[in-house]
N, CA, C and O atoms as CSV, one atom per row, in Angstrom:
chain,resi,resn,atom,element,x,y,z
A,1,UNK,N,N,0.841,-1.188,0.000
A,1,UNK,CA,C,0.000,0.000,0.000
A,1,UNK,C,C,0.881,1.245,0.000
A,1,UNK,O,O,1.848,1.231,0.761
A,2,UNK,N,N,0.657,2.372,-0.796
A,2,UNK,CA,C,1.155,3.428,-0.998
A,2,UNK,C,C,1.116,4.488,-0.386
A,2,UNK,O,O,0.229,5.277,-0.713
A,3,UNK,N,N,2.124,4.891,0.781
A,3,UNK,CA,C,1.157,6.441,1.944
A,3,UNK,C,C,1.002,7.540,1.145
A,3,UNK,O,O,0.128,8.385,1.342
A,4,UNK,N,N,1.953,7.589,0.080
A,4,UNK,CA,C,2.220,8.759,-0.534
A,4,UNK,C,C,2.237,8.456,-2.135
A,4,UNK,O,O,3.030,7.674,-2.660
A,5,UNK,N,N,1.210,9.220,-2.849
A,5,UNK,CA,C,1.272,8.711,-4.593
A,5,UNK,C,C,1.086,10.533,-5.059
A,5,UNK,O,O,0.296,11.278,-4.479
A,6,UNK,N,N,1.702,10.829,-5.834
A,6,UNK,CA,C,1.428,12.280,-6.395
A,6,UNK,C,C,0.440,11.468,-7.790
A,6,UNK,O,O,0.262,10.318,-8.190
A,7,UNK,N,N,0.053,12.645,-8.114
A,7,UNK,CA,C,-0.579,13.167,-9.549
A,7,UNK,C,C,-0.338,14.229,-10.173
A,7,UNK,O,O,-0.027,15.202,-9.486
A,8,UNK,N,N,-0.403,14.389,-11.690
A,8,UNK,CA,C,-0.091,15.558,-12.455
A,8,UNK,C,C,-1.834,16.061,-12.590
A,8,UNK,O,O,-2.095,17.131,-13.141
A,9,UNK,N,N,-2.703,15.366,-12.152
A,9,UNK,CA,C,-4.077,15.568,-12.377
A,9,UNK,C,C,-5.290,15.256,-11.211
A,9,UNK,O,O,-5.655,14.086,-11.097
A,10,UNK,N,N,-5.765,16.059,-10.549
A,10,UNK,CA,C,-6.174,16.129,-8.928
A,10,UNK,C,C,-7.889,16.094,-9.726
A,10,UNK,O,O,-8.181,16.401,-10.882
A,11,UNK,N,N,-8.588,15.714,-8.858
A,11,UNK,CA,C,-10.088,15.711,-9.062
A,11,UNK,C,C,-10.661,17.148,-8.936
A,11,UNK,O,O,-9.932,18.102,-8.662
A,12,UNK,N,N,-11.845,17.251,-9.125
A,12,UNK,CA,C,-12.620,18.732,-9.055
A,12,UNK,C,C,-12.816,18.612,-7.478
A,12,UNK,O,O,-12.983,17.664,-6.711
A,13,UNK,N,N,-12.716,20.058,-7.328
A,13,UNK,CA,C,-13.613,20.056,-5.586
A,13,UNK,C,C,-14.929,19.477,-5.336
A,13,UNK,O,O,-15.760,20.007,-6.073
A,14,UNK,N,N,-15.280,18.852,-4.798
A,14,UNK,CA,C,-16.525,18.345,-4.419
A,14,UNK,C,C,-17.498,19.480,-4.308
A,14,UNK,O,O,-18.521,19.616,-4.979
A,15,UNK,N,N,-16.935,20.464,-3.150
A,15,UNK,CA,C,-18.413,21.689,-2.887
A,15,UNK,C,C,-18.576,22.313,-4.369
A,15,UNK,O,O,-19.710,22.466,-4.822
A,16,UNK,N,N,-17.665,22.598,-4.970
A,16,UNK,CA,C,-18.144,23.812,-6.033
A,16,UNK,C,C,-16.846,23.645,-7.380
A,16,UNK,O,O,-16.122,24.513,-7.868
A,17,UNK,N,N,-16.931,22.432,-7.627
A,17,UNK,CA,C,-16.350,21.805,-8.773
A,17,UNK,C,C,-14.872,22.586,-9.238
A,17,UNK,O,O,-14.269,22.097,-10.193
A,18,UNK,N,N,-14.332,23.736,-8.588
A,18,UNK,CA,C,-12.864,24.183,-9.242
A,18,UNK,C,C,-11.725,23.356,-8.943
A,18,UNK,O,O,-11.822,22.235,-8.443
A,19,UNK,N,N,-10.536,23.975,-9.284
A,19,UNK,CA,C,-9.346,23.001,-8.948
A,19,UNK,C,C,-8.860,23.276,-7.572
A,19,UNK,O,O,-8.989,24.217,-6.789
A,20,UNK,N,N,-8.118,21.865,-7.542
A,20,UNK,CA,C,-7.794,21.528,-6.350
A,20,UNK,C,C,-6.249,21.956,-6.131
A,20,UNK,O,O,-5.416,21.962,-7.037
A,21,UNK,N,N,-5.948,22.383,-4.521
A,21,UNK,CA,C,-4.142,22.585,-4.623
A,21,UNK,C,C,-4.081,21.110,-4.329
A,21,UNK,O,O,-3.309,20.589,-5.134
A,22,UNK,N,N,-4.597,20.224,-3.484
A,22,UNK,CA,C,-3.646,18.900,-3.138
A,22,UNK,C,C,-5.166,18.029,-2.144
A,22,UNK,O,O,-6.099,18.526,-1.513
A,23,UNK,N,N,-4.798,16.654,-2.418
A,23,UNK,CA,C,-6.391,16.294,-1.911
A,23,UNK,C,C,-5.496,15.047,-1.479
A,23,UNK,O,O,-4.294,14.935,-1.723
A,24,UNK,N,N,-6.163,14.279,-0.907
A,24,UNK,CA,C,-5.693,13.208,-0.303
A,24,UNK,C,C,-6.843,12.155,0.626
A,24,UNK,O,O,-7.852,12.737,1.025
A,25,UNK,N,N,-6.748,11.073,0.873
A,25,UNK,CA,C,-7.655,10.028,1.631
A,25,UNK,C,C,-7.067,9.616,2.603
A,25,UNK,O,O,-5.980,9.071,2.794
A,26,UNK,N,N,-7.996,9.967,3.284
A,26,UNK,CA,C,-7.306,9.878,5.552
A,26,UNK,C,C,-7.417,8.489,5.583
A,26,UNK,O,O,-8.119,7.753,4.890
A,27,UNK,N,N,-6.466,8.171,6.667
A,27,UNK,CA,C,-6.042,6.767,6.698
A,27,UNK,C,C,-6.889,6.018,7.827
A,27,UNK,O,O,-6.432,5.084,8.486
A,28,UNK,N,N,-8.434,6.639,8.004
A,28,UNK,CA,C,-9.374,6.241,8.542
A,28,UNK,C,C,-10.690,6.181,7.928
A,28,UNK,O,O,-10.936,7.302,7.483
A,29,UNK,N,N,-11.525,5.476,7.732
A,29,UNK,CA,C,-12.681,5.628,7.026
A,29,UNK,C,C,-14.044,6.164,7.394
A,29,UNK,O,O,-14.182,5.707,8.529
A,30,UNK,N,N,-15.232,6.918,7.100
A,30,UNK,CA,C,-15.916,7.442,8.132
A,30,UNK,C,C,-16.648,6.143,8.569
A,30,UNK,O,O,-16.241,4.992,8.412
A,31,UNK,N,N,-18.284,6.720,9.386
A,31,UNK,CA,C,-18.881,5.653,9.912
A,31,UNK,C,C,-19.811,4.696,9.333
A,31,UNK,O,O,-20.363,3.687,9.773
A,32,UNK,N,N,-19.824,5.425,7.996
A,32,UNK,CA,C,-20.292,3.926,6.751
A,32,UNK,C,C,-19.043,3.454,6.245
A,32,UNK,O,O,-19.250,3.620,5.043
A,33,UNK,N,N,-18.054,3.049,6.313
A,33,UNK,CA,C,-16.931,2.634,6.135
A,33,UNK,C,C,-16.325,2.943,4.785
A,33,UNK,O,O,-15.598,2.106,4.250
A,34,UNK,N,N,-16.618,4.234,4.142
A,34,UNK,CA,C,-16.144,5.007,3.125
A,34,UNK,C,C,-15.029,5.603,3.384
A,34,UNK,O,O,-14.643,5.755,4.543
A,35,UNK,N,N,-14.380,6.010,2.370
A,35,UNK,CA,C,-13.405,6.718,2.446
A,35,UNK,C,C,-13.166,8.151,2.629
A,35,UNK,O,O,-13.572,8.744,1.629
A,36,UNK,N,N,-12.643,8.996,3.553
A,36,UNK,CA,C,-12.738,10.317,3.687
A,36,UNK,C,C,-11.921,11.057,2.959
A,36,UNK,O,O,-10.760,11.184,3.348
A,37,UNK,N,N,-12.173,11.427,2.261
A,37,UNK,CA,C,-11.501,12.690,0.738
A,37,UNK,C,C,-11.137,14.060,1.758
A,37,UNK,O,O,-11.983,14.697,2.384
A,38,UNK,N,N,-9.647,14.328,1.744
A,38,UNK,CA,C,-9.862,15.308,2.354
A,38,UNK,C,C,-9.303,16.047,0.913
A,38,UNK,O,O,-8.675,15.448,0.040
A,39,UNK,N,N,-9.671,17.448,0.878
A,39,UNK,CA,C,-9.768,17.945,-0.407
A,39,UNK,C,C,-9.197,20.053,-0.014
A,39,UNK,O,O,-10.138,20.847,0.010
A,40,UNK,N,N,-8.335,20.392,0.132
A,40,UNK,CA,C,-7.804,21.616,-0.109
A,40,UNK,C,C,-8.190,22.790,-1.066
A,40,UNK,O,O,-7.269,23.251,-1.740
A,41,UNK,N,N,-9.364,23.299,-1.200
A,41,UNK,CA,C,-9.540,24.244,-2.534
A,41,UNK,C,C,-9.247,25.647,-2.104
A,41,UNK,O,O,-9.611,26.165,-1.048
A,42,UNK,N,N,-8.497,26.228,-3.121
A,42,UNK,CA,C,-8.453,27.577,-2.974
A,42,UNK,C,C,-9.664,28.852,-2.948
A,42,UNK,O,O,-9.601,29.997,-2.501
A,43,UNK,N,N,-10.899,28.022,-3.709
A,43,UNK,CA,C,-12.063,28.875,-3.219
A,43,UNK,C,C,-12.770,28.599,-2.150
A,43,UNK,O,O,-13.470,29.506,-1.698
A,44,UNK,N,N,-12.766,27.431,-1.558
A,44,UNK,CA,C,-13.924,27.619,-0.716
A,44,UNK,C,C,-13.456,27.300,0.860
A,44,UNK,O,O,-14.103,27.279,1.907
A,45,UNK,N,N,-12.196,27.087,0.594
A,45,UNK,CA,C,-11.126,27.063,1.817
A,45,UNK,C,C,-10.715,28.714,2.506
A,45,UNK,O,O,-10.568,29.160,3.644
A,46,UNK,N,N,-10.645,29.230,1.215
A,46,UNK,CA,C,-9.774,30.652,1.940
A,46,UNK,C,C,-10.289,31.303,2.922
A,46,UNK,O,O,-9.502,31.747,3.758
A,47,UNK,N,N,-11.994,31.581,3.127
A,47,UNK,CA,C,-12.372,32.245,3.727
A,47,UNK,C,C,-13.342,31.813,5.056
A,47,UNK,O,O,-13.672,32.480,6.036
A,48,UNK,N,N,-13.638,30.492,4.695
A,48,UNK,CA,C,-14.659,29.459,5.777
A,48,UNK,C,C,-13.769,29.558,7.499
A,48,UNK,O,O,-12.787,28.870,7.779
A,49,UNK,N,N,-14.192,30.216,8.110
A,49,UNK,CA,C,-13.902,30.492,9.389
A,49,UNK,C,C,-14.024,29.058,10.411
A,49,UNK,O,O,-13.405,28.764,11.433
A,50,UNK,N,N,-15.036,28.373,9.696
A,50,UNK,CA,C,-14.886,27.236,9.964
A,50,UNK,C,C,-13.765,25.715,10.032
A,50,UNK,O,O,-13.776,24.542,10.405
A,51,UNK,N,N,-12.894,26.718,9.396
A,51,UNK,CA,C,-11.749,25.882,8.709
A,51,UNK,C,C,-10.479,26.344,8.570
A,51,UNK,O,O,-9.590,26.199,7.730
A,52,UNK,N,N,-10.619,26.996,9.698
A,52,UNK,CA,C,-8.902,27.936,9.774
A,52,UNK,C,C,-7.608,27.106,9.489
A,52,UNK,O,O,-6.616,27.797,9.259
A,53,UNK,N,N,-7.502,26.259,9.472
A,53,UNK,CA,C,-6.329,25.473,9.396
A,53,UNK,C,C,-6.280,25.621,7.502
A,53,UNK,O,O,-5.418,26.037,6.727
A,54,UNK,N,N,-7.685,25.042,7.310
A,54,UNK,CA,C,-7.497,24.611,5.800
A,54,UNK,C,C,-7.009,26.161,5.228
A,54,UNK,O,O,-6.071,26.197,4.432
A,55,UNK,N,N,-7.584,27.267,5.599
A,55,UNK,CA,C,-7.346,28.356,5.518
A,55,UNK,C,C,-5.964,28.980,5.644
A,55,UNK,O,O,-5.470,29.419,4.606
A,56,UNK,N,N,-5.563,29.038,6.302
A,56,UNK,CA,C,-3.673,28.844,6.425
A,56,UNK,C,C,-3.228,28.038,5.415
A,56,UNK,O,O,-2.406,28.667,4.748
A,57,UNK,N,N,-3.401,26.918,4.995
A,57,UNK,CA,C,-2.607,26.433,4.396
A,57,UNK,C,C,-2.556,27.017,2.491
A,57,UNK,O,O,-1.752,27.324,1.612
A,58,UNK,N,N,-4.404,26.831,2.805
A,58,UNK,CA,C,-4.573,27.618,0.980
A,58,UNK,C,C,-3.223,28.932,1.098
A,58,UNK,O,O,-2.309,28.943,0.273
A,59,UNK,N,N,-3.284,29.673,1.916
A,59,UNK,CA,C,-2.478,31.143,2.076
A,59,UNK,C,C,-1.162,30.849,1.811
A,59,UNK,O,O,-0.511,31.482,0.979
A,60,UNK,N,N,-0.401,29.270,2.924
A,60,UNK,CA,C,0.499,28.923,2.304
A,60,UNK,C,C,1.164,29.031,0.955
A,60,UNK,O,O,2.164,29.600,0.517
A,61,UNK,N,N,-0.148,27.966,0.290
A,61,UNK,CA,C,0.600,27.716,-0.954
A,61,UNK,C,C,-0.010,29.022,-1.639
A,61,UNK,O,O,0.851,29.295,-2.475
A,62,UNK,N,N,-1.091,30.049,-1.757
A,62,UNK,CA,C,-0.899,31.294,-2.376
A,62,UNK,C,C,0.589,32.000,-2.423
A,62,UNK,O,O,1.145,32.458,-3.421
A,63,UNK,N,N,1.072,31.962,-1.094
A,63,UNK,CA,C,2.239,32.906,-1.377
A,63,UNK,C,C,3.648,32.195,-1.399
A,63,UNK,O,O,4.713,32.551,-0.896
A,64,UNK,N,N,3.225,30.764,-2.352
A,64,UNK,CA,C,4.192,30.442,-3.083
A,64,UNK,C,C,5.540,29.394,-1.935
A,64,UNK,O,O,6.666,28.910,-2.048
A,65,UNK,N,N,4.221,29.560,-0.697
A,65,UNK,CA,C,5.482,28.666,0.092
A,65,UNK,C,C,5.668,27.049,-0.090
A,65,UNK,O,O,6.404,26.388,0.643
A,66,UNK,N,N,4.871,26.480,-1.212
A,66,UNK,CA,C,5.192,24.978,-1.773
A,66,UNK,C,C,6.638,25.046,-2.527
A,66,UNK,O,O,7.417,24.097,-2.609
A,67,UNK,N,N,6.830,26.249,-3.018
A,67,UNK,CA,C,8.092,26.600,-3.633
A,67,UNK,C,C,9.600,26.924,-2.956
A,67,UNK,O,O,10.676,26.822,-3.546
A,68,UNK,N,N,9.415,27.293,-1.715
A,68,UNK,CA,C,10.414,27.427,-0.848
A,68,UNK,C,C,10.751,26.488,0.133
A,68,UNK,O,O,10.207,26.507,1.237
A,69,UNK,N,N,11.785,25.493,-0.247
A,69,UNK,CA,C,12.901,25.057,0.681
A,69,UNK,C,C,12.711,25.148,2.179
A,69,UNK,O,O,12.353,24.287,2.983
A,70,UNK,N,N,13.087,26.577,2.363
A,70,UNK,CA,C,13.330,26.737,4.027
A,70,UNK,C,C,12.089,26.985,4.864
A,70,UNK,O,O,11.911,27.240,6.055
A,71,UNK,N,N,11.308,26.822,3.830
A,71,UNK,CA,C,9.525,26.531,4.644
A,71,UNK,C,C,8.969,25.129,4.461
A,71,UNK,O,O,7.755,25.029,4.284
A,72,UNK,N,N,9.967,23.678,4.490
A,72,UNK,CA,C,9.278,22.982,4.808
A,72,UNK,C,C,8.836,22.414,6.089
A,72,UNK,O,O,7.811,21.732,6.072
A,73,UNK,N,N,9.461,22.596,7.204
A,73,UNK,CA,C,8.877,22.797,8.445
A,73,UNK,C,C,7.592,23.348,8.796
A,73,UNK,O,O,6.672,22.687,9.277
A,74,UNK,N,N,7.552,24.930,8.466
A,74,UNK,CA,C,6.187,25.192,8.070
A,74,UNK,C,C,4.645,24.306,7.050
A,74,UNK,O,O,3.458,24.054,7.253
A,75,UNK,N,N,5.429,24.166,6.206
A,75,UNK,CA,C,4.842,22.745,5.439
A,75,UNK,C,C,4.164,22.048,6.224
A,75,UNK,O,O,3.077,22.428,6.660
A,76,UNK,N,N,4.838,20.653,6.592
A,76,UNK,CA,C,4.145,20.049,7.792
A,76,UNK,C,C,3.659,19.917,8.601
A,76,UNK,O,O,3.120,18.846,8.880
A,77,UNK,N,N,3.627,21.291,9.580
A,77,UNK,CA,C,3.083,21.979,10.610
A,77,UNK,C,C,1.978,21.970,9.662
A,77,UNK,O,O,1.165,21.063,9.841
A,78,UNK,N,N,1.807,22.591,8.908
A,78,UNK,CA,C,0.136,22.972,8.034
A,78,UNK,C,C,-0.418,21.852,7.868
A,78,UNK,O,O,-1.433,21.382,8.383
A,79,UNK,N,N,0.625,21.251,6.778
A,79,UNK,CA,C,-0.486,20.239,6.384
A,79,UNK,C,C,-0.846,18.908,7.563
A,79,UNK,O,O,-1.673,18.032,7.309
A,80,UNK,N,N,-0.093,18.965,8.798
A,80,UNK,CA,C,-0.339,17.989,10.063
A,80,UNK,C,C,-1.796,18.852,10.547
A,80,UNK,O,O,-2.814,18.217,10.269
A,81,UNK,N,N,-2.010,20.031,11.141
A,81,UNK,CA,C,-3.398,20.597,11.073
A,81,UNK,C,C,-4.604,20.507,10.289
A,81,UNK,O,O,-5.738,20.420,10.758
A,82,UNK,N,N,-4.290,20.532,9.047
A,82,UNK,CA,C,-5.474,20.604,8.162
A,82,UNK,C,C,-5.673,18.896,8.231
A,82,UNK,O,O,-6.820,18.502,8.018
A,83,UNK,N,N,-5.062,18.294,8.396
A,83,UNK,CA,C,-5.064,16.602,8.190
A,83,UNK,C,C,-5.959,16.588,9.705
A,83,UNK,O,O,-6.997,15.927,9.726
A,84,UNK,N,N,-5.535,17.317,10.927
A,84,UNK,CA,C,-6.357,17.141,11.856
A,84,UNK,C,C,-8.158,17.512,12.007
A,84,UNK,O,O,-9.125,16.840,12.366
A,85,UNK,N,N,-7.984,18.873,11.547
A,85,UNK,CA,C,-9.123,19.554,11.126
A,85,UNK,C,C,-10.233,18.642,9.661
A,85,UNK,O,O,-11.445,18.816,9.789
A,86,UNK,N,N,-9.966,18.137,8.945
A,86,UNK,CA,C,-10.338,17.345,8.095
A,86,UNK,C,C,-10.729,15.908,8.799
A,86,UNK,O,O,-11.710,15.421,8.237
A,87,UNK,N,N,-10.410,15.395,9.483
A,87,UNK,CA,C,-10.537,14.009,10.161
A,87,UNK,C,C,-11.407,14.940,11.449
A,87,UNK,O,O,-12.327,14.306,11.964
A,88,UNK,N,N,-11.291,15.661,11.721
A,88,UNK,CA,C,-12.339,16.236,12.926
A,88,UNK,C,C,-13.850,16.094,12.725
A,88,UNK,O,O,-14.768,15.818,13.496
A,89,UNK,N,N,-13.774,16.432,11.169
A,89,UNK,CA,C,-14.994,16.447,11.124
A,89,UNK,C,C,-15.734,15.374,10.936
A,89,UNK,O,O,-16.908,15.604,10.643
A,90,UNK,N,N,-15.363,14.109,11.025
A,90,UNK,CA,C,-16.007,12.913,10.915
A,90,UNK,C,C,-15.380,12.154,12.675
A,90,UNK,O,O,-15.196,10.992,13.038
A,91,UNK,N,N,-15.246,13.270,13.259
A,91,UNK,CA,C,-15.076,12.466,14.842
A,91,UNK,C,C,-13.915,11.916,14.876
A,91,UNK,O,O,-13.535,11.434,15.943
A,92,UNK,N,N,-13.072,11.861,13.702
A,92,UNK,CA,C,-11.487,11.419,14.441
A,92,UNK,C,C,-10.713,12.664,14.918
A,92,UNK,O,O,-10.601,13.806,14.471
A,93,UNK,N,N,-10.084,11.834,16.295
A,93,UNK,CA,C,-8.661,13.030,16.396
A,93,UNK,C,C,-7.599,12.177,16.057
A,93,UNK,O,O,-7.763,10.989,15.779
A,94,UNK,N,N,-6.497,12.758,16.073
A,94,UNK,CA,C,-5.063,12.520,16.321
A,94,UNK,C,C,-4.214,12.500,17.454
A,94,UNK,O,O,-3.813,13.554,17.949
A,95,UNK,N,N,-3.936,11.494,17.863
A,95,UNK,CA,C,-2.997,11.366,18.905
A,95,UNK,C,C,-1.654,11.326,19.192
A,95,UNK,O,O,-0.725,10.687,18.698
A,96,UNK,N,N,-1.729,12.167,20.125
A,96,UNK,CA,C,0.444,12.355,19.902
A,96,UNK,C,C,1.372,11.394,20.287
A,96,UNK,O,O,2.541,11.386,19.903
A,97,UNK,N,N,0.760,10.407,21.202
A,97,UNK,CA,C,1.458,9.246,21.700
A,97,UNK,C,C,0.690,8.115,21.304
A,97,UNK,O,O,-0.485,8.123,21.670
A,98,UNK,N,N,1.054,7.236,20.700
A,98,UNK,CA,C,0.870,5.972,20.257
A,98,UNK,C,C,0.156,4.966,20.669
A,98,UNK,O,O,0.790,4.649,21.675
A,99,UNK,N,N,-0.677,4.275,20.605
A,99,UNK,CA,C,-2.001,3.606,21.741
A,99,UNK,C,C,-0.840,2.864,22.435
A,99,UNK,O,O,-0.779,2.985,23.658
A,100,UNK,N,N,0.359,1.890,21.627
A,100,UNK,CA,C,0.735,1.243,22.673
A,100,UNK,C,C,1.766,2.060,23.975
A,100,UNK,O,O,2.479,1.423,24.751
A,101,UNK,N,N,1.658,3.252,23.971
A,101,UNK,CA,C,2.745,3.728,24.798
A,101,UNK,C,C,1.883,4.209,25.798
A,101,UNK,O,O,2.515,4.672,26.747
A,102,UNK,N,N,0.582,4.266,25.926
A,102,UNK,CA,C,-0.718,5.275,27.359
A,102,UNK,C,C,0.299,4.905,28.697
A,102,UNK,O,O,-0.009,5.279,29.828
C-alpha cells in the first residue's frame, strides 16, 4: 500500500467543482466505512472560518510557500493541522502518543 502517490491531475472540488491545490484520503474511514476525501480548494477554503487550518494552508501555498525550501517545516506543521481539522470532522482526532505507549 502506498502512503504517498502524487498526480499531475487532482479531481474537481466536491463543494463547487474548481481546482484543487492537493487532496488526499485519511487513513481512517468514516462511519459507513467510506473513504474520507480530504480535499484543499483555494475557493472555498480561503475564507470558511470554519476551517482555519485549511485556511492557512490555501495562504500557504498562495504565497508560493510549496516553492520554498526553508519553509518545509512550516509545510508540515500545516499540512499535520489541516489533516487534523479534516478528520475532525467525521469524529477522528489525532494522537500524539501511540495507543501502545498510554
Amino acid at each position: 500500500m502506498a502512503l504517498l502517490e502524487f498526480s499531475d491531475r487532482l479531481p474537481q472540488c466536491s463543494r463547487c467543482r474548481g481546482d484543487l491545490f492537493m487532496c488526499g484520503v485519511a487513513p481512517q474511514d468514516d462511519e459507513y466505512g467510506r473513504p474520507i476525501h480530504m480535499e484543499l480548494c483555494p475557493s472555498c477554503d480561503s475564507g470558511d472560518v470554519n476551517r482555519p487550518a485549511a485556511g492557512l494552508f490555501v495562504q500557504f501555498f498562495a504565497d508560493c510557500g510549496g516553492h520554498d525550501p526553508a519553509r518545509m517545516r512550516e509545510a508540515a506543521h500545516l499540512m499535520t493541522e489541516w489533516t487534523k481539522e479534516c478528520m475532525a470532522v467525521h469524529g477522528w482526532y489525532l494522537r500524539d502518543t501511540p495507543p501502545d505507549q498510554f
